[in-house]
C-alpha positions as protocol buffer text, in pm:
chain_id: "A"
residue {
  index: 1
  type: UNK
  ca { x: -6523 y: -3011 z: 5257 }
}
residue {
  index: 2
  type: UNK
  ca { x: -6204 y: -3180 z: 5228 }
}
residue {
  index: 3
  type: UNK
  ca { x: -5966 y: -3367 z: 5502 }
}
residue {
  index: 4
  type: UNK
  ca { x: -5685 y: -3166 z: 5636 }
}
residue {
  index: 5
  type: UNK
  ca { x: -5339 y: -3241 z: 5500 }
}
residue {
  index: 6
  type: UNK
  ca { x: -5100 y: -3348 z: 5810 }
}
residue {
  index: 7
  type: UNK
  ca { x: -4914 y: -3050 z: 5871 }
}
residue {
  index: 8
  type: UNK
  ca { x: -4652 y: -3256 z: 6050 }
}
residue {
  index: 9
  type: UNK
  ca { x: -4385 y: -3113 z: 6261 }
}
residue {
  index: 10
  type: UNK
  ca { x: -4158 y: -3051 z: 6583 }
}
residue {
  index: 11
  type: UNK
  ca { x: -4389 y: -2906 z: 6812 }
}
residue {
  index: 12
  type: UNK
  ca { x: -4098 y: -2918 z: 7091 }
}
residue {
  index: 13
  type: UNK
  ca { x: -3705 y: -2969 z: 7100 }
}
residue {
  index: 14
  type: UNK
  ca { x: -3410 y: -2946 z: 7377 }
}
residue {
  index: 15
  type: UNK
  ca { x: -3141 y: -2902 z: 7112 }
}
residue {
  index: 16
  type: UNK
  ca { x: -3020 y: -2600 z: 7157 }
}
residue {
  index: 17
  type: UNK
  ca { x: -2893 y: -2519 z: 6789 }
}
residue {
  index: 18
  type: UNK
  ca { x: -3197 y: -2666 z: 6656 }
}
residue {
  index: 19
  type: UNK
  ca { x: -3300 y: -2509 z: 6356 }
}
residue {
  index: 20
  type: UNK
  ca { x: -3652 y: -2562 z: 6207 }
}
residue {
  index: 21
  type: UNK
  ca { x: -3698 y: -2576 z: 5870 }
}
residue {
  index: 22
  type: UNK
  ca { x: -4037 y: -2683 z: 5674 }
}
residue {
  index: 23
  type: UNK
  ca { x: -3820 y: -2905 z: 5359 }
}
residue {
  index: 24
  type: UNK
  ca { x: -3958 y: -2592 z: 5158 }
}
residue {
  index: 25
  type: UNK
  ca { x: -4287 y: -2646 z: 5139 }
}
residue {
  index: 26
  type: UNK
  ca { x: -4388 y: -2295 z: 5132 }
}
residue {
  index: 27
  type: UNK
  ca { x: -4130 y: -2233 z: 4830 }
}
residue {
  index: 28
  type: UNK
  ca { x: -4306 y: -2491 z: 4622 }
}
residue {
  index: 29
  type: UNK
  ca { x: -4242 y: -2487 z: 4242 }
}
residue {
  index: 30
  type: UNK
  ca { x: -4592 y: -2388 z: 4068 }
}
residue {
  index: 31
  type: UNK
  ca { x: -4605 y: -2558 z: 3743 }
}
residue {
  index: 32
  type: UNK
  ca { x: -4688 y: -2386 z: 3483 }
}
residue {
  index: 33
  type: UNK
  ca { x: -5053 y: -2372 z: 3352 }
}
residue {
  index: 34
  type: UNK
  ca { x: -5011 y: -2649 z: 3096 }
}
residue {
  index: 35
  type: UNK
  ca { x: -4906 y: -2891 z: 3323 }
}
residue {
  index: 36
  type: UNK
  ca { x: -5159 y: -2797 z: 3575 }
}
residue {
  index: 37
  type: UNK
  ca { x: -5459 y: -3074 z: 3612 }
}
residue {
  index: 38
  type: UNK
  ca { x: -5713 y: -2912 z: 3803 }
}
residue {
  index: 39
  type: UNK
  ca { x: -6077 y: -3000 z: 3865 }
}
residue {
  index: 40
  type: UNK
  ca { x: -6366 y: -2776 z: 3909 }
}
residue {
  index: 41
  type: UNK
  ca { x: -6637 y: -2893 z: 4202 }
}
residue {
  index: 42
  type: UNK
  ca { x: -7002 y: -2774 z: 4309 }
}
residue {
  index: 43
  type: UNK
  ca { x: -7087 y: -2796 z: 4626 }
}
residue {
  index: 44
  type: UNK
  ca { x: -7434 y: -2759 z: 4794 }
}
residue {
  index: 45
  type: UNK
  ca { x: -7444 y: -2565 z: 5165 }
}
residue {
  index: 46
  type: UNK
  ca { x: -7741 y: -2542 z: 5374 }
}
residue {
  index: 47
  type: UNK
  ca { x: -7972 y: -2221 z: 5295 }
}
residue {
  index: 48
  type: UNK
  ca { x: -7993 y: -2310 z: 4887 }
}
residue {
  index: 49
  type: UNK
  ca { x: -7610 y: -2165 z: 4823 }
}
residue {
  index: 50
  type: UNK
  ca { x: -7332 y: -2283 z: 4590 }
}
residue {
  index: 51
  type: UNK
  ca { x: -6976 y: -2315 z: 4622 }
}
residue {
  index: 52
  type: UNK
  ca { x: -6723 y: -2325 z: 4332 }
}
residue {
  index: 53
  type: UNK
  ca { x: -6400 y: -2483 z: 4432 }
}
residue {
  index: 54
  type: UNK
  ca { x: -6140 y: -2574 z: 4223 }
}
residue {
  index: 55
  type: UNK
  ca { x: -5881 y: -2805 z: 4333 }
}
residue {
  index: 56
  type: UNK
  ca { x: -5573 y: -2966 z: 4236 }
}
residue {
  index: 57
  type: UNK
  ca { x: -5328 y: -2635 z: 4215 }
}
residue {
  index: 58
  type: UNK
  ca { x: -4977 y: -2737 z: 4280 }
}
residue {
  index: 59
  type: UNK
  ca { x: -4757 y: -2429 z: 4336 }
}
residue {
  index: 60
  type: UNK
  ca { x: -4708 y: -2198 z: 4610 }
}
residue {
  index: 61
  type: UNK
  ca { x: -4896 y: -2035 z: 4829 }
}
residue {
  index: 62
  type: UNK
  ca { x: -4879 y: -1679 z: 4653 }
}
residue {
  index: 63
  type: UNK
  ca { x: -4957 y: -1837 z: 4327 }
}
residue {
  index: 64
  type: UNK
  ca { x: -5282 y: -2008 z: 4448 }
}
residue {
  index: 65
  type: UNK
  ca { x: -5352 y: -1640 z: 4606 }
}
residue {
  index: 66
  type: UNK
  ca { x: -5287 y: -1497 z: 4293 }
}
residue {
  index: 67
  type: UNK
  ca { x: -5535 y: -1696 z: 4099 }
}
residue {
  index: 68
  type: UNK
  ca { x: -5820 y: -1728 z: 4351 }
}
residue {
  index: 69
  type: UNK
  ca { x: -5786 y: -1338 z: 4326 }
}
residue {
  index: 70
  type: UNK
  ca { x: -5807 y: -1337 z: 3946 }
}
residue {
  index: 71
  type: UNK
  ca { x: -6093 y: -1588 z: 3974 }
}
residue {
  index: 72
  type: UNK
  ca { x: -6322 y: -1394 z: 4218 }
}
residue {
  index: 73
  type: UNK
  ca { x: -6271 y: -1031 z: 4027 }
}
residue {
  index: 74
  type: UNK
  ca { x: -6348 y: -1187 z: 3689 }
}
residue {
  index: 75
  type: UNK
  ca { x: -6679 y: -1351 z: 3870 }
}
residue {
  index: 76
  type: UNK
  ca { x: -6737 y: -1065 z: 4068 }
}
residue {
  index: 77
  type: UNK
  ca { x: -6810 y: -1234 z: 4321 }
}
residue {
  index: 78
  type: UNK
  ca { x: -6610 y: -1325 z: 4712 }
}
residue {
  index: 79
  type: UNK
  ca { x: -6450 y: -1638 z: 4792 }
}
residue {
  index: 80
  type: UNK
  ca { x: -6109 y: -1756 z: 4977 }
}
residue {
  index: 81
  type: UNK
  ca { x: -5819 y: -1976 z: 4917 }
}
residue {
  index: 82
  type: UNK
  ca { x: -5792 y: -2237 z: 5193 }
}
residue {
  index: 83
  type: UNK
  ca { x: -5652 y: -2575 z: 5253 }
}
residue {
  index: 84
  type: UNK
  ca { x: -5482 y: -2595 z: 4839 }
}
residue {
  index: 85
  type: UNK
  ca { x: -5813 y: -2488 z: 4752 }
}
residue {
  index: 86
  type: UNK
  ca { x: -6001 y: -2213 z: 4539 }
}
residue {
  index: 87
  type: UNK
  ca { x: -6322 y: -2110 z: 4663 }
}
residue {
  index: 88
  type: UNK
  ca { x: -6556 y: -1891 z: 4493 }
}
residue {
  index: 89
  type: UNK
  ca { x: -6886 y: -1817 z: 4636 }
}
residue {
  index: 90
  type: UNK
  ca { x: -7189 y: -1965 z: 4396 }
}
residue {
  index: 91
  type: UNK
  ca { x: -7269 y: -2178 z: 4147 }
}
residue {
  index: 92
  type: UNK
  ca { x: -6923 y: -2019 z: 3886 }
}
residue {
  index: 93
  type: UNK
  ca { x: -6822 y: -2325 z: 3728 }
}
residue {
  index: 94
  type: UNK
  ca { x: -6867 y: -2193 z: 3395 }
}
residue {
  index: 95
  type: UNK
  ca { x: -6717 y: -1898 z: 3419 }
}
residue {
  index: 96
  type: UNK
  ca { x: -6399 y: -2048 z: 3598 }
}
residue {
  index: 97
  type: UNK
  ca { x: -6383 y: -2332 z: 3334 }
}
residue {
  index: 98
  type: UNK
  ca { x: -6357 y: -2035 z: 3013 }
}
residue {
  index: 99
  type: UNK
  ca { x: -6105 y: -1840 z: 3256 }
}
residue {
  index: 100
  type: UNK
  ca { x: -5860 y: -2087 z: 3330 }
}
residue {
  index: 101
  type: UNK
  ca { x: -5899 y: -2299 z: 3006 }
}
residue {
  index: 102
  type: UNK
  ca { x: -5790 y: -1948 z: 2845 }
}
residue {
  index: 103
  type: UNK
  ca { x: -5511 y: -1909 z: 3078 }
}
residue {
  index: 104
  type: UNK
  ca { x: -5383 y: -2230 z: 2919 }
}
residue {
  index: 105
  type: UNK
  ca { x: -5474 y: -2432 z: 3244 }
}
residue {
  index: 106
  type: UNK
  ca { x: -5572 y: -2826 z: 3156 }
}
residue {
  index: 107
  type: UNK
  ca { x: -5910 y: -2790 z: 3361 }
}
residue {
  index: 108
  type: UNK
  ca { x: -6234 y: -3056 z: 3388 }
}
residue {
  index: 109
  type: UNK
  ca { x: -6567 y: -3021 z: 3520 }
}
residue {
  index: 110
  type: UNK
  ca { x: -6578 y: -3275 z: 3833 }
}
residue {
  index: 111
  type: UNK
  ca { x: -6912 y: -3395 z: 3948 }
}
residue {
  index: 112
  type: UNK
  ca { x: -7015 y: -3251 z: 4340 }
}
């Protein structure tokens, strides 16, 4: 699908009063839909199916939720947010590009 963001990180430390912190990367700022510039893909998967997946959200982790939960109820169809992406199951470009273009979102069609 995509490659993997480095989720970098301590993965050990000695220091006592060590305190971990991710530089807030889970509180990330989610612009607002204007300023959004997100891309809507088609991908092929063995067995003839389709996958929607929209990429290109910046924003937190609840917000993505939020919209790959609007998304999927307004295509009736499943899907999952994973790796700062939307998935929707099938062939929903359409449909996603009249959804978030009247959310106010600046969305294109993106080839594959």
């Amino acid at each position: 699908m995509s490659a993997k963001k480095h989720q970098g990180g301590i993965v050990y430390s000695t220091n006592p009063d060590f305190q971990y912190s991710d530089n807030g990367s889970s509180g990330q700022e989610t612009l607002s839909p204007g300023k959004q510039d997100l891309r809507v893909h088609l991908q092929s998967l063995k067995g003839n199916k389709k996958l929607t997946i929209i990429r290109g959200f910046a924003g937190s982790v609840e917000d993505i939720k939020t919209l790959g939960k609007k998304l999927k109820s307004a295509c009736g169809v499943g899907g999952s947010v994973k790796d700062d992406e939307i998935l929707i199951q099938g062939d929903q470009r359409e449909k996603v590009l009249r959804i978030l273009l009247n959310e106010g979102y600046k969305v294109k069609k993106a080839g594959g």
